[in-house]
C-alpha positions as CSV (number, residue, x, y, z in Angstrom):
1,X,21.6,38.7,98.4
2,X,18.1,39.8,99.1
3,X,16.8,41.7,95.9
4,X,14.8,44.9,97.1
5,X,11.4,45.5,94.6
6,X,9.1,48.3,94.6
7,X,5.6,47.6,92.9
8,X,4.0,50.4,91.2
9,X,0.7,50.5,91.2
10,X,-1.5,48.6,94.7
11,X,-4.5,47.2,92.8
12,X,-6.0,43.6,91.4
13,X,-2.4,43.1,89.8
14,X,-0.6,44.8,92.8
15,X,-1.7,43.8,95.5
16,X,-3.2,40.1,94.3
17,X,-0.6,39.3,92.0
18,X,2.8,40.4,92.2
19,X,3.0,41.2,95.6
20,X,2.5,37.3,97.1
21,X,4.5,35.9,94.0
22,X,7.3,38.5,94.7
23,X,7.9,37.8,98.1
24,X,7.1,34.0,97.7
25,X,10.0,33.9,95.5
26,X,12.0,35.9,98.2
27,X,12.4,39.2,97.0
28,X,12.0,42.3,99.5
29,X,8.8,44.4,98.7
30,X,10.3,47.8,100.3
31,X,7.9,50.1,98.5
32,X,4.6,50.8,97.1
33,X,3.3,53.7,95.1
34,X,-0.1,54.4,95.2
35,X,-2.0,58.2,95.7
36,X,-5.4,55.7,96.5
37,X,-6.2,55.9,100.5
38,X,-8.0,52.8,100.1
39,X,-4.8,51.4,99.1
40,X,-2.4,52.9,101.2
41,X,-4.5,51.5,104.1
42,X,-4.1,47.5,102.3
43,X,-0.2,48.5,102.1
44,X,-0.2,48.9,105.7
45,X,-2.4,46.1,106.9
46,X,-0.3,43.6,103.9
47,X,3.3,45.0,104.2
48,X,3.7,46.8,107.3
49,X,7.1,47.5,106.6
50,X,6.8,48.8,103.3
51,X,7.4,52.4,102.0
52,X,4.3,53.9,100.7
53,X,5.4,56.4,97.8
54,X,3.6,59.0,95.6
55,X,5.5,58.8,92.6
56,X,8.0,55.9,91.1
57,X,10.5,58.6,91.5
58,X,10.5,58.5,95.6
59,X,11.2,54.6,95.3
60,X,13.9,54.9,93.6
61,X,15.9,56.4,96.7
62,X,15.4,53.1,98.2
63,X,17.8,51.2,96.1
64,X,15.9,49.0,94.4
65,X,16.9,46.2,92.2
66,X,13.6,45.7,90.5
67,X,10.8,48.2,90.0
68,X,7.0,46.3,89.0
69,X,5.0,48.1,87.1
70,X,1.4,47.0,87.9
71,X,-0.6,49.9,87.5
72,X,-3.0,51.2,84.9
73,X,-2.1,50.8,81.2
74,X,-2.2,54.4,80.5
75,X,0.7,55.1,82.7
76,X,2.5,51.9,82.2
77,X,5.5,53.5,79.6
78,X,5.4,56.6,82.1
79,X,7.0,54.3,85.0
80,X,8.5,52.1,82.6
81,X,10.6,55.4,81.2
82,X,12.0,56.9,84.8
83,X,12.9,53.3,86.0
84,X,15.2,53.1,82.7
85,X,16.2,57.0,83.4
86,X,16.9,55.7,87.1
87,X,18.9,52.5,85.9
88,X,16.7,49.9,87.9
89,X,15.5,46.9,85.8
90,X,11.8,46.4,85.4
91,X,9.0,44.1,85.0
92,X,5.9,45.3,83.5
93,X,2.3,43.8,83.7
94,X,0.7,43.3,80.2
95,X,0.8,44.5,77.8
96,X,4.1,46.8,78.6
97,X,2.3,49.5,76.0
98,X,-0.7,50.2,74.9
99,X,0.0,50.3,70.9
100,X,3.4,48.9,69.1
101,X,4.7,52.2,69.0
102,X,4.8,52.2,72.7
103,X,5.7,49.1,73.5
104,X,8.9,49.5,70.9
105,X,9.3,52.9,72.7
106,X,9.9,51.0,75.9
107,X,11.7,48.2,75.1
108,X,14.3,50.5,72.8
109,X,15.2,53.0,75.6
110,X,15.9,50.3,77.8
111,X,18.1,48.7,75.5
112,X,19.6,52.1,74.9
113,X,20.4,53.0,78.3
114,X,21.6,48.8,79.2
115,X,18.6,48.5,81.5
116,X,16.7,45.4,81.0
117,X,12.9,45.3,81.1
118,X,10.4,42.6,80.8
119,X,6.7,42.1,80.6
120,X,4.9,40.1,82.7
121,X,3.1,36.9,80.6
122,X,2.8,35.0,83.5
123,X,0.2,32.6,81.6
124,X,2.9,30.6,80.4
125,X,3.5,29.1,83.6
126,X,-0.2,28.3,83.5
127,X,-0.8,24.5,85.0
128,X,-2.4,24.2,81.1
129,X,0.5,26.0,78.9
130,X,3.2,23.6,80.7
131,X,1.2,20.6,80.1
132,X,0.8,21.3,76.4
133,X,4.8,22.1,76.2
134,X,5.4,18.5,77.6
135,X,2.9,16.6,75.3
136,X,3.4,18.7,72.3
137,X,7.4,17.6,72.6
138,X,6.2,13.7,73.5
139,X,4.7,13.8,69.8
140,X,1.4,12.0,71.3
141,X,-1.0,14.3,68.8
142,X,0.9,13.6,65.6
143,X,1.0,16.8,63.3
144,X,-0.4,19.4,65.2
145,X,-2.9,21.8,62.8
146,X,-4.6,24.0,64.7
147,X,-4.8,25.5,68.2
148,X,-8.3,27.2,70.4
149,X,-7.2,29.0,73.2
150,X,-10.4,31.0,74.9
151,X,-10.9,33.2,78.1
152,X,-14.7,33.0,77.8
153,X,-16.4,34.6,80.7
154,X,-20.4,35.2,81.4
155,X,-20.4,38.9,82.8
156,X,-23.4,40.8,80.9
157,X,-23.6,44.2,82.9
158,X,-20.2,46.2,82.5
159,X,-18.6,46.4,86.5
160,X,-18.6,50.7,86.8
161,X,-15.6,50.6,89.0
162,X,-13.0,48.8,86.3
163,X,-11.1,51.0,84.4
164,X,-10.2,48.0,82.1
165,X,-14.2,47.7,81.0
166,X,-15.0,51.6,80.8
167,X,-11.6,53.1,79.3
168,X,-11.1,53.5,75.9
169,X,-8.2,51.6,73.6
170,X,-6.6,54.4,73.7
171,X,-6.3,55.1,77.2
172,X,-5.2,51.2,77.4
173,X,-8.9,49.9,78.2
174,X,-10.5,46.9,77.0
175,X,-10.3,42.9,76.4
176,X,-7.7,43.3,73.2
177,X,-5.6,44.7,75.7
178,X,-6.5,42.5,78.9
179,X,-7.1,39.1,77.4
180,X,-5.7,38.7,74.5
181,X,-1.7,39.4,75.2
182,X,-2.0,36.1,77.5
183,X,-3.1,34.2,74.4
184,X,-0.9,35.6,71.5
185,X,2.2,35.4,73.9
186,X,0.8,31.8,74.9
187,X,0.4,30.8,71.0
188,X,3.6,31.9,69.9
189,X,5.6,30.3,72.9
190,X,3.8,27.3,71.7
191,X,4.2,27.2,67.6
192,X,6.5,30.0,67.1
193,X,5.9,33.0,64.7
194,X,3.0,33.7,63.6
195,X,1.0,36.6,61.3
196,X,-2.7,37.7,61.6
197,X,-5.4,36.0,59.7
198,X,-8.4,37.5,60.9
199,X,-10.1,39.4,63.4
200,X,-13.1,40.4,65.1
201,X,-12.6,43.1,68.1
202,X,-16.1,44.1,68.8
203,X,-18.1,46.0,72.2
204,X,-21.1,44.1,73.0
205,X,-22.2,45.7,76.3
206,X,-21.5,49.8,74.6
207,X,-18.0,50.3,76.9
208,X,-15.0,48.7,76.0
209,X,-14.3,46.2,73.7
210,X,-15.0,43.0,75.2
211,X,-15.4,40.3,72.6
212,X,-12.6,39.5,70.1
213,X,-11.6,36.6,68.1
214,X,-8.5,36.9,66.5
215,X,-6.9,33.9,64.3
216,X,-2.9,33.8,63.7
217,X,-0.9,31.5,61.5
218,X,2.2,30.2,62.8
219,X,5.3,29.6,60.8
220,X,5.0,26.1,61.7
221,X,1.8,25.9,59.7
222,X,0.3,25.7,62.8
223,X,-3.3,28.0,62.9
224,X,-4.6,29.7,66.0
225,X,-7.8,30.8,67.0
226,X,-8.0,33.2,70.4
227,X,-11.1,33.8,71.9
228,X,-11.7,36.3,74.5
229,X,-14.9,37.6,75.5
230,X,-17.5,38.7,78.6
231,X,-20.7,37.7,77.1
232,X,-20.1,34.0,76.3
233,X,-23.0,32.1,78.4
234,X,-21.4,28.8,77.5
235,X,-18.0,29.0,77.6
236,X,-15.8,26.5,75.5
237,X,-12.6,24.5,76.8
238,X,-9.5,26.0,78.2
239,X,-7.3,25.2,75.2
240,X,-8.2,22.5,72.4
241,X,-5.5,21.4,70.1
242,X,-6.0,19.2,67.3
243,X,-3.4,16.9,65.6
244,X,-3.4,14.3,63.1
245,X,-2.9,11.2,65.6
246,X,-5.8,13.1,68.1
247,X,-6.5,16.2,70.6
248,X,-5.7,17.5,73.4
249,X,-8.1,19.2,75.6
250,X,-8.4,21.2,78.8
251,X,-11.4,22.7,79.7
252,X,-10.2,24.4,83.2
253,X,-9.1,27.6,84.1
254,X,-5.4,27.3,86.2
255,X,-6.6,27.7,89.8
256,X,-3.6,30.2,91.0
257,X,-5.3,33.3,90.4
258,X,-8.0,32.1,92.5
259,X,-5.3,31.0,95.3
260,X,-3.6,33.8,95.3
261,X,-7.1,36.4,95.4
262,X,-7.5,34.1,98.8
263,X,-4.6,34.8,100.4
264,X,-2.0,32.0,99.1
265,X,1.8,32.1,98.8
266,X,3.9,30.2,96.8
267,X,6.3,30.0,99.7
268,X,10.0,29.4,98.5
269,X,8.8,29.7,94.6
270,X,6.7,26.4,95.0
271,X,3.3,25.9,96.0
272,X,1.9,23.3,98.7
273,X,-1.3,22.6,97.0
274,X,-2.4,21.3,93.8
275,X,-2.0,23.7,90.9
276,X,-3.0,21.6,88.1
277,X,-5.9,21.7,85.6
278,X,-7.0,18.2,84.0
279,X,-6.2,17.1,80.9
280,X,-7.5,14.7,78.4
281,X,-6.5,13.4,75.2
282,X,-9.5,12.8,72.4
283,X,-9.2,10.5,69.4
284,X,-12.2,9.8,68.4
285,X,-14.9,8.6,71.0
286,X,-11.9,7.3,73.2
287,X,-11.1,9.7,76.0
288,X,-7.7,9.2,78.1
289,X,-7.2,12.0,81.2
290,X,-3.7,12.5,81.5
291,X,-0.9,13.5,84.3
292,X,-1.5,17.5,84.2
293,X,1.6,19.7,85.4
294,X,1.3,21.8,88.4
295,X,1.5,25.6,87.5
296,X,3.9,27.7,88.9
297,X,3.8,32.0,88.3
298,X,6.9,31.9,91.0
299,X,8.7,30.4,87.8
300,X,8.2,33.7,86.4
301,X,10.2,35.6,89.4
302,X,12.5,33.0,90.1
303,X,14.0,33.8,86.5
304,X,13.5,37.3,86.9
305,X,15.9,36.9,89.9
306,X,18.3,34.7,88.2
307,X,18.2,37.6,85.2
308,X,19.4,40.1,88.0
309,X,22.2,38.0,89.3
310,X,23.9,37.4,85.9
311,X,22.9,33.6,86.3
312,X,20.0,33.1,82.9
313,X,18.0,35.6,80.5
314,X,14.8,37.2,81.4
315,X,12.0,34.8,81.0
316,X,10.3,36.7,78.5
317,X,11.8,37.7,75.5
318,X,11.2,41.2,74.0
319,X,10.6,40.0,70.3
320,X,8.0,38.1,71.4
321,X,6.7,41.1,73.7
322,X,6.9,43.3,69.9
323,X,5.0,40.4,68.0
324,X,2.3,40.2,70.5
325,X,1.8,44.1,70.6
326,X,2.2,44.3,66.6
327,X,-0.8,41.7,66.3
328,X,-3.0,43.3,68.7
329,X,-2.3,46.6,66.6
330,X,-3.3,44.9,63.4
331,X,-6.7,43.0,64.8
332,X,-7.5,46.4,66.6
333,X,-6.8,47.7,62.7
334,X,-8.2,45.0,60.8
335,X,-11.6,45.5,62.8
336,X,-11.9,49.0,62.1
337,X,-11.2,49.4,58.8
338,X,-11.5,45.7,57.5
């Protein structure tokens, strides 16, 4: 059986993301919903045969066995709400609300009215999070002690056209929001729970907050430190993590966004090019590279699919989507007041 998705929301995430993974993975993308002409004329040129809606409301007399939300965060519990009210499971992009409150409201009514939703941490299919999975479980480091996860970027002047660098927090703008769910998620699929230390949440170029640092400790003893920021002229590795036998680093970005914002599709959930990032182990002044993983966002979809039929869970579980909108609460908090 063909599952039928419509994807709210035609824009970076939309259109670049979810749209190639979706029907990669196989699904049927019957419907879009954008009011943006600009839009409407890339849903015609990308998916000829797609619907092109106005509201979430006129999909959802398509049948559809999956709703996307990919649109802005301000609307994100909006959509989320009337495809629970409608009964049609949904995926939403991070972070599925903009404060805990949200985010709980969400992922409550859903449960509530037996209509699963999910948000979208794709990151942990990341060629570098499935490489640290199989080496932290080989035991290679030793004792692992502490974790530095980064998306450092160089982008001084603030881009005029983003909503995600002018909005404010509250309208679901800014890095905390952006950035930082990949890492938290990331960090506890990696060590487990975890509680905030420490944070910095800071705007350096007078629009939205666009350089945090945020440090969690992990129930596993286990301490993280998560950078993400738009003014970093050097930026640090990927991921470094420490342990008491040596380290392992990554210093590159996965490369499937990139593939994907040129037109690539993970045909049949798998991709036909090289998807890794390199990765070296450190002890001391001896440097080893080792075999990287391939990354794989179909994964994601795949299991979103198999969720659908009855056949596994979701591939994101909602405590962990409460955790990670709980600590961006606190840092946000802890910033402000602290």
């Amino acid at each position: 059986m063909t599952l039928r998705v419509g994807i709210a929301g035609y824009g970076l995430a939309g259109r670049l993301i979810h749209a190639p993974l979706l029907r990669g993975c196989g699904f049927n993308v019957v419907a879009i919903q954008t009011t943006n002409q600009e839009r409407k004329t890339q849903v015609q040129q990308d998916l000829s045969d797609a619907s092109i809606c106005s509201t979430v409301e006129e999909m959802f007399a398509l049948q559809l066995d999956l709703l996307v939300v990919a649109s802005a965060n301000i609307v994100h519990a909006e959509q989320a709400f009337a495809a629970i009210a409608a009964g049609v499971p949904v995926v939403i992009d991070k972070p599925m609300g903009r404060t805990y409150a949200e985010t709980a409201s969400i992922i409550q009514a859903g449960a509530t009215a037996s209509v699963p939703v999910c948000c979208f941490f794709n990151r942990r299919w990341d060629s570098d999070a499935l490489t640290i999975k199989r080496v932290l479980k080989s035991g290679t480091l030793g004792t692992i002690h502490r974790m530095e996860s980064r998306f450092e970027r160089f982008r001084p002047e603030i881009n005029p056209l983003s909503w995600r660098e002018n909005m404010s927090a509250v309208d679901g703008g800014g890095q905390l929001l952006d950035l930082q769910p990949h890492l938290i998620s990331s960090a506890l699929d990696f060590f487990g729970k975890g509680q905030l230390v420490s944070s910095s949440v800071r705007s350096l170029r007078g629009a939205a907050d666009d350089d945090s640092v945020l440090v969690l400790q992990h129930e596993s003893g286990v301490m993280s430190y998560l950078s993400a920021s738009a003014v970093v002229g050097s930026p640090g590795p990927r991921v470094r993590i420490l342990g008491s036998k040596g380290a392992l680093v990554i210093n590159d970005l996965d490369p499937q966004e990139l593939l994907l914002r040129a037109g690539k599709i993970p045909h049949d959930g798998a991709w036909d090019v090289p998807t890794a990032s390199p990765a070296f182990i450190h002890c001391g002044d001896v440097v080893e590279e080792i075999p990287a993983e391939n990354g794989n966002y179909a994964l994601f979809y795949k299991e979103v699919e198999g969720a659908i039929k009855g056949l596994n869970p979701w591939p994101v579980d909602n405590e962990d989507t409460l955790m990670v909108a709980k600590i961006i609460d606190q840092a946000r908090a802890s910033s402000v007041h602290g």
